[in-house]
VOPAPA-821019 format. One record per residue (C-alpha): residue number from 1; y, z, x. Coordinates in steps of 0.1 Angstrom, whole numbers, plus 5000, padded with zeros to 4 digits. Each point is the difference from the previous one (the first is absolute). Last residue first. Layout:
% VOPAPA-821019
<pado><n>NUM</n><Y>Y</Y><Z>Z</Z><X>X</X></pado>
...
***
This chain:
% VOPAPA-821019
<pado><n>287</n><Y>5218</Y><Z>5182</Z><X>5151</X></pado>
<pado><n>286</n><Y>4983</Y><Z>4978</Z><X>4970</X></pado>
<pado><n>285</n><Y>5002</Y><Z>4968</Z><X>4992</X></pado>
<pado><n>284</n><Y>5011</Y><Z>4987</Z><X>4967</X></pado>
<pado><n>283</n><Y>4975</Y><Z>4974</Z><X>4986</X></pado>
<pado><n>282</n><Y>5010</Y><Z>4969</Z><X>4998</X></pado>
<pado><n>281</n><Y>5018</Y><Z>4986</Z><X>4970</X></pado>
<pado><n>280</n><Y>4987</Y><Z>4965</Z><X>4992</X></pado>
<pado><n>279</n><Y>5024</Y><Z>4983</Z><X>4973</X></pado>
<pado><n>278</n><Y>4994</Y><Z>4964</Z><X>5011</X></pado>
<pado><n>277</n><Y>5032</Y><Z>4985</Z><X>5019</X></pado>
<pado><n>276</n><Y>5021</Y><Z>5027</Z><X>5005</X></pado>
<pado><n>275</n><Y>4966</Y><Z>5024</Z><X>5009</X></pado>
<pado><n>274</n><Y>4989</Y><Z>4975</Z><X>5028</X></pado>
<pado><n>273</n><Y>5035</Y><Z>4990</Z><X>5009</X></pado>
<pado><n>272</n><Y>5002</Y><Z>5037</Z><X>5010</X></pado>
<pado><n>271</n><Y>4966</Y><Z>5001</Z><X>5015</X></pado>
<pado><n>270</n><Y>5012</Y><Z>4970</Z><X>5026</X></pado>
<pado><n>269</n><Y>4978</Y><Z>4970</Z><X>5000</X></pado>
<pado><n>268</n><Y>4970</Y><Z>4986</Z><X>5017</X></pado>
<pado><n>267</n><Y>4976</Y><Z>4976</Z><X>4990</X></pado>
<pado><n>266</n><Y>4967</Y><Z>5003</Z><X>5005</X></pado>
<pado><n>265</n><Y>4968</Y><Z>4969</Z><X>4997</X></pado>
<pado><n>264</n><Y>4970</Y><Z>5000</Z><X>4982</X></pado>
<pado><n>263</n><Y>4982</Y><Z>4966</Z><X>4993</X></pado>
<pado><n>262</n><Y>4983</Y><Z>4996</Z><X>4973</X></pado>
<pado><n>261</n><Y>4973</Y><Z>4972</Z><X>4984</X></pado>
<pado><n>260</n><Y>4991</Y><Z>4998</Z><X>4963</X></pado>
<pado><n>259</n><Y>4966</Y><Z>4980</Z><X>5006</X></pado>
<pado><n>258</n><Y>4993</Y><Z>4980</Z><X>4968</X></pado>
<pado><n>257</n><Y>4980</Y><Z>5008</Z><X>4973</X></pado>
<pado><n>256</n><Y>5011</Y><Z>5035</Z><X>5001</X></pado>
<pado><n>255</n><Y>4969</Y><Z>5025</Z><X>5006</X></pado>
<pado><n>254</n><Y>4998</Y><Z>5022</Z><X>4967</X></pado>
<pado><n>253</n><Y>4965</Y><Z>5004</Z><X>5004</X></pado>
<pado><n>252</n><Y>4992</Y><Z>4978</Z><X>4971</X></pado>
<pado><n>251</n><Y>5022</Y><Z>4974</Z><X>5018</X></pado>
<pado><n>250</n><Y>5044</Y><Z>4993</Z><X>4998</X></pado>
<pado><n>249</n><Y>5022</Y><Z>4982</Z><X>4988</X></pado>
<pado><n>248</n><Y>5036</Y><Z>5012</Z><X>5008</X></pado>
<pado><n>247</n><Y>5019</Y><Z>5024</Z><X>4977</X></pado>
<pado><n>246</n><Y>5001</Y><Z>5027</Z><X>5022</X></pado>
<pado><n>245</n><Y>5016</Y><Z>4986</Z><X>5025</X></pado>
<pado><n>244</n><Y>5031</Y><Z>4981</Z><X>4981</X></pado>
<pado><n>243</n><Y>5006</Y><Z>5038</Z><X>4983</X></pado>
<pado><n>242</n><Y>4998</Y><Z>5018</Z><X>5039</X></pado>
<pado><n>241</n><Y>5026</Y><Z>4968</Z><X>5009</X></pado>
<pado><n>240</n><Y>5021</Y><Z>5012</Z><X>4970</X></pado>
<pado><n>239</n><Y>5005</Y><Z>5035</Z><X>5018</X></pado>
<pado><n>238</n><Y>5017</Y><Z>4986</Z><X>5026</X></pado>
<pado><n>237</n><Y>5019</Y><Z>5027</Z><X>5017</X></pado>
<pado><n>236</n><Y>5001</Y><Z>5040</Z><X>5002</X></pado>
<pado><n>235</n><Y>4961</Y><Z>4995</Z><X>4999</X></pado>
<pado><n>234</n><Y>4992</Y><Z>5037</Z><X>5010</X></pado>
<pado><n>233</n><Y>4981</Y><Z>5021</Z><X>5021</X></pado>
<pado><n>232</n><Y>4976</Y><Z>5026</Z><X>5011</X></pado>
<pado><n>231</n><Y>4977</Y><Z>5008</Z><X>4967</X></pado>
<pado><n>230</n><Y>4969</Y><Z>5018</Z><X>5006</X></pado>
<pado><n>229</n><Y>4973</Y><Z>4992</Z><X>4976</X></pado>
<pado><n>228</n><Y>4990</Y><Z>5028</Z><X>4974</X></pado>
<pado><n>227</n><Y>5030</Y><Z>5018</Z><X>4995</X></pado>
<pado><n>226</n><Y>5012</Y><Z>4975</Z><X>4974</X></pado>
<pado><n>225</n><Y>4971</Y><Z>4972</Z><X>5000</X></pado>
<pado><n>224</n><Y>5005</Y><Z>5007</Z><X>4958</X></pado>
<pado><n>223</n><Y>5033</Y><Z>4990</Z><X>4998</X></pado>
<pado><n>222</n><Y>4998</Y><Z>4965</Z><X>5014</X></pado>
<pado><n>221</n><Y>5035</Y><Z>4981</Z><X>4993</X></pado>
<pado><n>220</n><Y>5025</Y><Z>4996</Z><X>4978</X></pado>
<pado><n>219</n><Y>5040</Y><Z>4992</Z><X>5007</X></pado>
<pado><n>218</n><Y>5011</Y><Z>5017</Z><X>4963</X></pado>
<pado><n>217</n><Y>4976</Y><Z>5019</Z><X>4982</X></pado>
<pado><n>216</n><Y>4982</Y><Z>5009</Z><X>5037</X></pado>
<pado><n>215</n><Y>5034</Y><Z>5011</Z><X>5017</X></pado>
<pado><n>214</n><Y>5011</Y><Z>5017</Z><X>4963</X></pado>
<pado><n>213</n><Y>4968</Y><Z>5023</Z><X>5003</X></pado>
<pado><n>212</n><Y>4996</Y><Z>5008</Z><X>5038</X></pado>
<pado><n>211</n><Y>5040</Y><Z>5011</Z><X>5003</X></pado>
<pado><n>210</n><Y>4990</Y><Z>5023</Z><X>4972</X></pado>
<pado><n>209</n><Y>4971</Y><Z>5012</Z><X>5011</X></pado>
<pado><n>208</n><Y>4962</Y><Z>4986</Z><X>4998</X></pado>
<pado><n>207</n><Y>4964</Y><Z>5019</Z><X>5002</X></pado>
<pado><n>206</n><Y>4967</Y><Z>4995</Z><X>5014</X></pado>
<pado><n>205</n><Y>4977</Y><Z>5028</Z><X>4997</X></pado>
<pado><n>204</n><Y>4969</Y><Z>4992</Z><X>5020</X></pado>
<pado><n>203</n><Y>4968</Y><Z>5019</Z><X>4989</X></pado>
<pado><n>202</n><Y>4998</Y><Z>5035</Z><X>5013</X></pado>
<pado><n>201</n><Y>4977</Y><Z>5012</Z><X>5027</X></pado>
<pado><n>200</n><Y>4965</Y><Z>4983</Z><X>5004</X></pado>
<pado><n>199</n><Y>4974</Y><Z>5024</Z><X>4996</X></pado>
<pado><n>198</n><Y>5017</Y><Z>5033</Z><X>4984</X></pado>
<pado><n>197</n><Y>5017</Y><Z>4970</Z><X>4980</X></pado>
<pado><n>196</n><Y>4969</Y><Z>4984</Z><X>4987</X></pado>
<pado><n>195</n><Y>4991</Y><Z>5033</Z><X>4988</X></pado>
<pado><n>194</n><Y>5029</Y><Z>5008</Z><X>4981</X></pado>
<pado><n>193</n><Y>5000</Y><Z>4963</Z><X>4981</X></pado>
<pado><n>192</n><Y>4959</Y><Z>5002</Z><X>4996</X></pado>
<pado><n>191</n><Y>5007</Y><Z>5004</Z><X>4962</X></pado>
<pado><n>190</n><Y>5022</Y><Z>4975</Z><X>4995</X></pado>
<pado><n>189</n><Y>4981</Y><Z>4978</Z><X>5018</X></pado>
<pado><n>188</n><Y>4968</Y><Z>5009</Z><X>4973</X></pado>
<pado><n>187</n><Y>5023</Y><Z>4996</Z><X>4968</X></pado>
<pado><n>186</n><Y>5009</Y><Z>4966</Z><X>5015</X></pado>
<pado><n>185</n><Y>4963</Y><Z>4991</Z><X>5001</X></pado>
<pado><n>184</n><Y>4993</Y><Z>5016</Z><X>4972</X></pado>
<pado><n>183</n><Y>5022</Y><Z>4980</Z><X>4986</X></pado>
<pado><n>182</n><Y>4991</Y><Z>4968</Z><X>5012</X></pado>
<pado><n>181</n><Y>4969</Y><Z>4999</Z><X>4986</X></pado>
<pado><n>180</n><Y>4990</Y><Z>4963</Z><X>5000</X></pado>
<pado><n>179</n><Y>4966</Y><Z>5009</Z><X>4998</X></pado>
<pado><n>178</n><Y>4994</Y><Z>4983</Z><X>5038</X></pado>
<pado><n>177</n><Y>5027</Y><Z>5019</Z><X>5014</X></pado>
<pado><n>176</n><Y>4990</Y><Z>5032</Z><X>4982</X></pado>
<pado><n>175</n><Y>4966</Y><Z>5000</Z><X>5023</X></pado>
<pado><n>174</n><Y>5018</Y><Z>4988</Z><X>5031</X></pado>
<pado><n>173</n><Y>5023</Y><Z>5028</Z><X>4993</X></pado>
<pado><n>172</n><Y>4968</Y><Z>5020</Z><X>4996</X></pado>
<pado><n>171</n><Y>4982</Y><Z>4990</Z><X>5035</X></pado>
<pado><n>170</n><Y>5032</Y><Z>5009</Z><X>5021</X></pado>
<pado><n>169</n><Y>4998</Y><Z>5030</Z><X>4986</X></pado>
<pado><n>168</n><Y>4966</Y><Z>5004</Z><X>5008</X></pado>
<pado><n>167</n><Y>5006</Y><Z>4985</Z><X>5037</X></pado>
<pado><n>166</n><Y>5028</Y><Z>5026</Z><X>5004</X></pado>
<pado><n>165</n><Y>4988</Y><Z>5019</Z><X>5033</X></pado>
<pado><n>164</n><Y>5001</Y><Z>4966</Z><X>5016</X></pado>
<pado><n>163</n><Y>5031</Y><Z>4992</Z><X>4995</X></pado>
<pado><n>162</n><Y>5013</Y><Z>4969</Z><X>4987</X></pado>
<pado><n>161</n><Y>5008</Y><Z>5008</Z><X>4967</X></pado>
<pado><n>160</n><Y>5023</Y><Z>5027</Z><X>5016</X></pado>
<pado><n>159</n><Y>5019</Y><Z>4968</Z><X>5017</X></pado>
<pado><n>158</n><Y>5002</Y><Z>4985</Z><X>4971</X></pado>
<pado><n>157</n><Y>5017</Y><Z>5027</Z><X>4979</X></pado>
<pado><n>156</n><Y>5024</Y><Z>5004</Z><X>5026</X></pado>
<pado><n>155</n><Y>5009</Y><Z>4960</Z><X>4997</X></pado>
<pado><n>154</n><Y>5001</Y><Z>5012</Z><X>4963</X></pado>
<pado><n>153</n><Y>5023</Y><Z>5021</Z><X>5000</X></pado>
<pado><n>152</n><Y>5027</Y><Z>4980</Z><X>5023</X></pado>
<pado><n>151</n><Y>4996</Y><Z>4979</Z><X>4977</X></pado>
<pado><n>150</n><Y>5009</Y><Z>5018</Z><X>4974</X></pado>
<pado><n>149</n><Y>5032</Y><Z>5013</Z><X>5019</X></pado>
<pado><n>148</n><Y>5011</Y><Z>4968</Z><X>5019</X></pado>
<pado><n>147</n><Y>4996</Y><Z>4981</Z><X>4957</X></pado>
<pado><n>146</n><Y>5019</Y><Z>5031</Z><X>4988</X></pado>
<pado><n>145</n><Y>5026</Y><Z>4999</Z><X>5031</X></pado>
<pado><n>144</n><Y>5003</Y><Z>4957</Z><X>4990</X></pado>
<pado><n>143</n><Y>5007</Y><Z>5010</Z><X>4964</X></pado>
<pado><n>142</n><Y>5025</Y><Z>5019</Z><X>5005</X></pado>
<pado><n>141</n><Y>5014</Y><Z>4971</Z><X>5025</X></pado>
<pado><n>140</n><Y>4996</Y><Z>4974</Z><X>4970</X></pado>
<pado><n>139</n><Y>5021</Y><Z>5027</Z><X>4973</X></pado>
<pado><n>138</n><Y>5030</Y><Z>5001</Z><X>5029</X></pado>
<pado><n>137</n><Y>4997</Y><Z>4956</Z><X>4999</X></pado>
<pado><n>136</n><Y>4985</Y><Z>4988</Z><X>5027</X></pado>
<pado><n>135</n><Y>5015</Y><Z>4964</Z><X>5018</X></pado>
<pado><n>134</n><Y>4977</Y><Z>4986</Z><X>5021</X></pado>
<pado><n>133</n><Y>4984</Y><Z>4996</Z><X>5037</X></pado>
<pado><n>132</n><Y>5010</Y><Z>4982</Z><X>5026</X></pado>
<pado><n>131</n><Y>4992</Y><Z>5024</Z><X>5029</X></pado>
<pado><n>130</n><Y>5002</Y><Z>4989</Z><X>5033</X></pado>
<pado><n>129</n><Y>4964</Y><Z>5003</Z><X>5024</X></pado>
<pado><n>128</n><Y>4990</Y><Z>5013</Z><X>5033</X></pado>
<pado><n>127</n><Y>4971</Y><Z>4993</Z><X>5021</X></pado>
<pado><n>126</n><Y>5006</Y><Z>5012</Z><X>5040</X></pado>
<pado><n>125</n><Y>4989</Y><Z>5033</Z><X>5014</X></pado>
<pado><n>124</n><Y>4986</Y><Z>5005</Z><X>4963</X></pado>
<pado><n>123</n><Y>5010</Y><Z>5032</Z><X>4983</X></pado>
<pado><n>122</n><Y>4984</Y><Z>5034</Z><X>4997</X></pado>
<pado><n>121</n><Y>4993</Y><Z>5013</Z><X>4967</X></pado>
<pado><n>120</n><Y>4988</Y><Z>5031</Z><X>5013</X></pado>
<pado><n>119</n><Y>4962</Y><Z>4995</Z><X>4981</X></pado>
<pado><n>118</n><Y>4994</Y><Z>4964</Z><X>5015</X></pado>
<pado><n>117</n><Y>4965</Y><Z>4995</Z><X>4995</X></pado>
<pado><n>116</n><Y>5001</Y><Z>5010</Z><X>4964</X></pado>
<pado><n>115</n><Y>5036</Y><Z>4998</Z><X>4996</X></pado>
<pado><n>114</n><Y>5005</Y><Z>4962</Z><X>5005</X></pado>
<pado><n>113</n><Y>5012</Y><Z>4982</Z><X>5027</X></pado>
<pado><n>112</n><Y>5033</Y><Z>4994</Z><X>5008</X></pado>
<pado><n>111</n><Y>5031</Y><Z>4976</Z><X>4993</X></pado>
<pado><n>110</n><Y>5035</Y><Z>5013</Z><X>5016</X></pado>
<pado><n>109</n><Y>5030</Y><Z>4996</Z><X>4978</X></pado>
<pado><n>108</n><Y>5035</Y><Z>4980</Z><X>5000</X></pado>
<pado><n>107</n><Y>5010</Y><Z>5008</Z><X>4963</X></pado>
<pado><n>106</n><Y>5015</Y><Z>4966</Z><X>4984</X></pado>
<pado><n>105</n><Y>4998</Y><Z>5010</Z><X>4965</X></pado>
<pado><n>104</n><Y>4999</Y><Z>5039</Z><X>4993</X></pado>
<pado><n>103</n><Y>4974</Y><Z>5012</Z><X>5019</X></pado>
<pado><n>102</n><Y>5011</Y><Z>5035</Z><X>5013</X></pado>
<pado><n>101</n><Y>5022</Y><Z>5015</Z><X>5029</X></pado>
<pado><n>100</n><Y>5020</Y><Z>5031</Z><X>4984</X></pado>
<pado><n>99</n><Y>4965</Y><Z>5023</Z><X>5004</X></pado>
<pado><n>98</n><Y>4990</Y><Z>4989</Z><X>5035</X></pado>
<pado><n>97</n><Y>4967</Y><Z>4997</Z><X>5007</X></pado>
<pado><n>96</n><Y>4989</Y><Z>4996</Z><X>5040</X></pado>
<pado><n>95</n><Y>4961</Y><Z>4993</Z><X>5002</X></pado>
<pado><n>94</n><Y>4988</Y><Z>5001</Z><X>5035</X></pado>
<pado><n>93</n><Y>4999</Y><Z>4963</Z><X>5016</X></pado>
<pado><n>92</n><Y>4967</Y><Z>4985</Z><X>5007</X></pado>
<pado><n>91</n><Y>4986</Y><Z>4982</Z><X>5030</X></pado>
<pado><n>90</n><Y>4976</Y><Z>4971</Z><X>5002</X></pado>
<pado><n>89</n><Y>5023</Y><Z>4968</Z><X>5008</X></pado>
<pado><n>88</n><Y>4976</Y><Z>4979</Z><X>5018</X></pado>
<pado><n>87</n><Y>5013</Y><Z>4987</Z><X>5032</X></pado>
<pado><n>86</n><Y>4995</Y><Z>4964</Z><X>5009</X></pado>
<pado><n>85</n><Y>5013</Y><Z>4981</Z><X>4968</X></pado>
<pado><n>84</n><Y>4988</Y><Z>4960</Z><X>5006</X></pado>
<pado><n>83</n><Y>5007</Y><Z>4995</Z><X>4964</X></pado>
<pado><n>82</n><Y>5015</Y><Z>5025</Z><X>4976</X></pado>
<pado><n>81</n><Y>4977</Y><Z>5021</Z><X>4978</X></pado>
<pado><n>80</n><Y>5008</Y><Z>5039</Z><X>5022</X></pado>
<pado><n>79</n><Y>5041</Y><Z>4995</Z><X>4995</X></pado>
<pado><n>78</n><Y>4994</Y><Z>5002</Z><X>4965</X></pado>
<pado><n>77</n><Y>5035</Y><Z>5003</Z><X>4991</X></pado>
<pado><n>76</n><Y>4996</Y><Z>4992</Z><X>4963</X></pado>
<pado><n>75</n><Y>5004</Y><Z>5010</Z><X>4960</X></pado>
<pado><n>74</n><Y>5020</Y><Z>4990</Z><X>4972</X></pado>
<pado><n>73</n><Y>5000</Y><Z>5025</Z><X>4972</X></pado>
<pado><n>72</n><Y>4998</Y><Z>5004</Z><X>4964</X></pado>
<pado><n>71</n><Y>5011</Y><Z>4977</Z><X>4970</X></pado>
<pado><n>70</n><Y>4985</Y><Z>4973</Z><X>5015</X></pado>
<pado><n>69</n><Y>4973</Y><Z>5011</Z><X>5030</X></pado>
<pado><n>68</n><Y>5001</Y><Z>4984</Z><X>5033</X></pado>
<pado><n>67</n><Y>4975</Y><Z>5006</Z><X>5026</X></pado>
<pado><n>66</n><Y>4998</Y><Z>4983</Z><X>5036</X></pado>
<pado><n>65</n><Y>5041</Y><Z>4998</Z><X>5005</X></pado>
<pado><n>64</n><Y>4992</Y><Z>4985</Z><X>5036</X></pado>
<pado><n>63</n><Y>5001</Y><Z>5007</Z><X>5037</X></pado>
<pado><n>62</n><Y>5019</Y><Z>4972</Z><X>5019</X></pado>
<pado><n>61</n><Y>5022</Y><Z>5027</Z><X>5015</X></pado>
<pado><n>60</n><Y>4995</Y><Z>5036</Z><X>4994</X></pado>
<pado><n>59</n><Y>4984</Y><Z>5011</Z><X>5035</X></pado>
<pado><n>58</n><Y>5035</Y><Z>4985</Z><X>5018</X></pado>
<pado><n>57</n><Y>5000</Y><Z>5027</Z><X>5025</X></pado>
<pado><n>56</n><Y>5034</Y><Z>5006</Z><X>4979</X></pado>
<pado><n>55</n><Y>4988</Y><Z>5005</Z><X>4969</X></pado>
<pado><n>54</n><Y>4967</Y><Z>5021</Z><X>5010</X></pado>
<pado><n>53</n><Y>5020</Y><Z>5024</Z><X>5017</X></pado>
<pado><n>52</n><Y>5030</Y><Z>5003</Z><X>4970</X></pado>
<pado><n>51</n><Y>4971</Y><Z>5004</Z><X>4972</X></pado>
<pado><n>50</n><Y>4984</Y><Z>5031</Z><X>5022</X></pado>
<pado><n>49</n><Y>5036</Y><Z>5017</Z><X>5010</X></pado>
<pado><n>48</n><Y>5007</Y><Z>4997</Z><X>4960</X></pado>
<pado><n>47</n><Y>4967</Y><Z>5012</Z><X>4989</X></pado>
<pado><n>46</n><Y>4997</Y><Z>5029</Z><X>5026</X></pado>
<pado><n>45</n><Y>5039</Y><Z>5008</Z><X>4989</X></pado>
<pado><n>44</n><Y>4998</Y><Z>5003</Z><X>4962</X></pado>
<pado><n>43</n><Y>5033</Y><Z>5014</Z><X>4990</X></pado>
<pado><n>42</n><Y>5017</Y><Z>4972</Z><X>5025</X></pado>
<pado><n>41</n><Y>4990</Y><Z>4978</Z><X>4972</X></pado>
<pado><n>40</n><Y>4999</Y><Z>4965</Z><X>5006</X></pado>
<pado><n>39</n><Y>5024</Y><Z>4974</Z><X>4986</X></pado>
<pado><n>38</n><Y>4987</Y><Z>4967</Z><X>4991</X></pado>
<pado><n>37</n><Y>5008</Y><Z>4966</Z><X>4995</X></pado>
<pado><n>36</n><Y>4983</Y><Z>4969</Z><X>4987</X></pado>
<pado><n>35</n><Y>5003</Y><Z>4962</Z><X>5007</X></pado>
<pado><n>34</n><Y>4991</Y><Z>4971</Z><X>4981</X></pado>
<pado><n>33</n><Y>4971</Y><Z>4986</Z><X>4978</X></pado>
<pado><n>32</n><Y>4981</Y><Z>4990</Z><X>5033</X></pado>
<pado><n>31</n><Y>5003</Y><Z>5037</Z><X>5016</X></pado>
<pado><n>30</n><Y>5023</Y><Z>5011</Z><X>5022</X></pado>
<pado><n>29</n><Y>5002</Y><Z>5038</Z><X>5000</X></pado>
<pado><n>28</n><Y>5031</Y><Z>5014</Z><X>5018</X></pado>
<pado><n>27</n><Y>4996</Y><Z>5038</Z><X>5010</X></pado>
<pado><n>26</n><Y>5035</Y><Z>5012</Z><X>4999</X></pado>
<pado><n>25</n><Y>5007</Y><Z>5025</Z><X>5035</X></pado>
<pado><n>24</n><Y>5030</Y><Z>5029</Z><X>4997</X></pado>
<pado><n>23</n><Y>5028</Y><Z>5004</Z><X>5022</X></pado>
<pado><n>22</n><Y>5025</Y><Z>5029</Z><X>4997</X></pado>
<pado><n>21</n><Y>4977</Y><Z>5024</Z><X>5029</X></pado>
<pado><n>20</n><Y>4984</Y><Z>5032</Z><X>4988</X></pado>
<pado><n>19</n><Y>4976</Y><Z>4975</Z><X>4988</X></pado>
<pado><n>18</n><Y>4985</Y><Z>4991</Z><X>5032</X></pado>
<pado><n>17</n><Y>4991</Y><Z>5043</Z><X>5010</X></pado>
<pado><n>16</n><Y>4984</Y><Z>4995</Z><X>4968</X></pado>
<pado><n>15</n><Y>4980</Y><Z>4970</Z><X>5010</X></pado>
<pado><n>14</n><Y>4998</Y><Z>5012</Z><X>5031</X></pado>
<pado><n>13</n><Y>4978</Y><Z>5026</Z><X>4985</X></pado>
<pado><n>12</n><Y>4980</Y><Z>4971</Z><X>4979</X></pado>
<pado><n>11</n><Y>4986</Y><Z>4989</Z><X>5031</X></pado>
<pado><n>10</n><Y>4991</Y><Z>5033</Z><X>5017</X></pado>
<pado><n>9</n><Y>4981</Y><Z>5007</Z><X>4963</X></pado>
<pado><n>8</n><Y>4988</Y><Z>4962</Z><X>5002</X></pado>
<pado><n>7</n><Y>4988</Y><Z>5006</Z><X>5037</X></pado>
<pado><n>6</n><Y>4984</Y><Z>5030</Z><X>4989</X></pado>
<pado><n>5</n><Y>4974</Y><Z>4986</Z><X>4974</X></pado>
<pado><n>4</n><Y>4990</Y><Z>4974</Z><X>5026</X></pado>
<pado><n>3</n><Y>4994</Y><Z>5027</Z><X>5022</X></pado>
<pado><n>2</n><Y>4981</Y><Z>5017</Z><X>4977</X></pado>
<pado><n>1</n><Y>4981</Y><Z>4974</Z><X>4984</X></pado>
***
């Protein structure tokens, strides 16, 4: 794990040492409703240097969109699923949250695994996902940070449950549960609130600025994976493909019908044509 985990630091330094240069590298992603492209963040080197290995050992090609959700996110690189693979792809990639990189529509992002067994938020060495999402109105993302904040709340709330030392407690919601008393189940969390943060530290606060607000009333997207999944680049072209994705057939599991294919491939261009031709302005760097 180490010495994977330097290679992508050592990688993701020539990355920066790279981007001192006027060229900058498109991912292309081919997929049987068209082709993609993507701009990754130099903001979020590890991701960057990681996504730029496995693109050009090839790792991304013939692996599939696997889970598609309308209205949400389209989701693949599952370099481990693909036939005949010979090296498992086991490593994770520290977490790397950026505050001006968020899921508005077309977010590049790494997948994960949850928080219980994945506490850091560390991504996957290879699943990522773009954001569809939809449009939320200013009143839709104040009522997204109640709906993080509650539950939020009651995840704690679980947990406590689940200690030993709170079998009788544990005993009495079941109790109330079964009476339908719901208030004195909510009069109960409200009344655990400052233990449960002694425990478990304060709930997640979510919150939206300006730039936030008019993005998601306007493009849409994902607010509530904000600072949650680690966002490292951007569809800059061919949104509509994301659209045609998500609105395949699919299973139960949200498995399309029908294997959506990719290939991933990098095109070059100079960082000026870059901002001239989609609005990008890197990042200055410093001296």
């Amino acid at each position: 794990m180490r010495k994977i985990y330097l290679s992508l630091l050592f990688g993701a330094f020539l990355l920066v040492m790279a981007g001192c240069g006027d060229k900058e590298k498109i991912m292309v992603i081919n997929t049987p409703y068209g082709s993609m492209k993507a701009l990754l963040y130099e903001e979020t080197p590890l991701h960057k240097a990681n996504f730029l290995k496995l693109v050009e050992n090839g790792s991304y090609d013939s692996t599939l969109f696997h889970r598609v959700i309308e209205g949400f996110m389209i989701q693949g690189g599952d370099v481990n699923a693909k036939k005949g693979v010979q090296e498992k792809i086991t490593y994770t990639i520290p977490a790397e949250f950026v505050p001006q990189f968020f899921h508005k529509k077309g977010a590049l992002a790494a997948a994960r695994m949850g928080d219980d067994v994945n506490p850091k938020k560390e991504s996957s060495g290879c699943q990522f996902y773009i954001v569809q999402g939809k449009i939320f109105t200013e009143e839709d993302l104040k009522q997204q940070i109640n709906n993080t904040r509650e539950y939020g709340v009651q995840d704690q709330f679980r947990k406590l449950l689940g200690m030993p030392e709170y079998l009788e407690l544990r005993k009495q919601i079941i109790a109330w549960q079964e009476s339908n008393n719901g208030d004195s189940i909510m009069a109960k969390i409200e009344e655990m609130k400052p233990l449960m943060a002694e425990k478990f530290g304060p709930v997640r606060n979510l919150s939206f600025n300006d730039t936030q607000k008019q993005v998601y009333a306007e493009v849409g997207g994902a607010p509530h994976l904000d600072g949650e999944y680690t966002v490292f680049g951007q569809v800059v072209e061919g949104l509509a493909v994301i659209d045609s994705i998500a609105a395949v057939q699919k299973n139960p599991m949200d498995k399309p019908l029908t294997d959506l294919y990719i290939t991933v491939e990098i095109e070059e261009i100079s960082k000026k044509e870059v901002t001239k031709k989609y609005g990008y302005v890197y990042p200055e760097v410093k001296k």
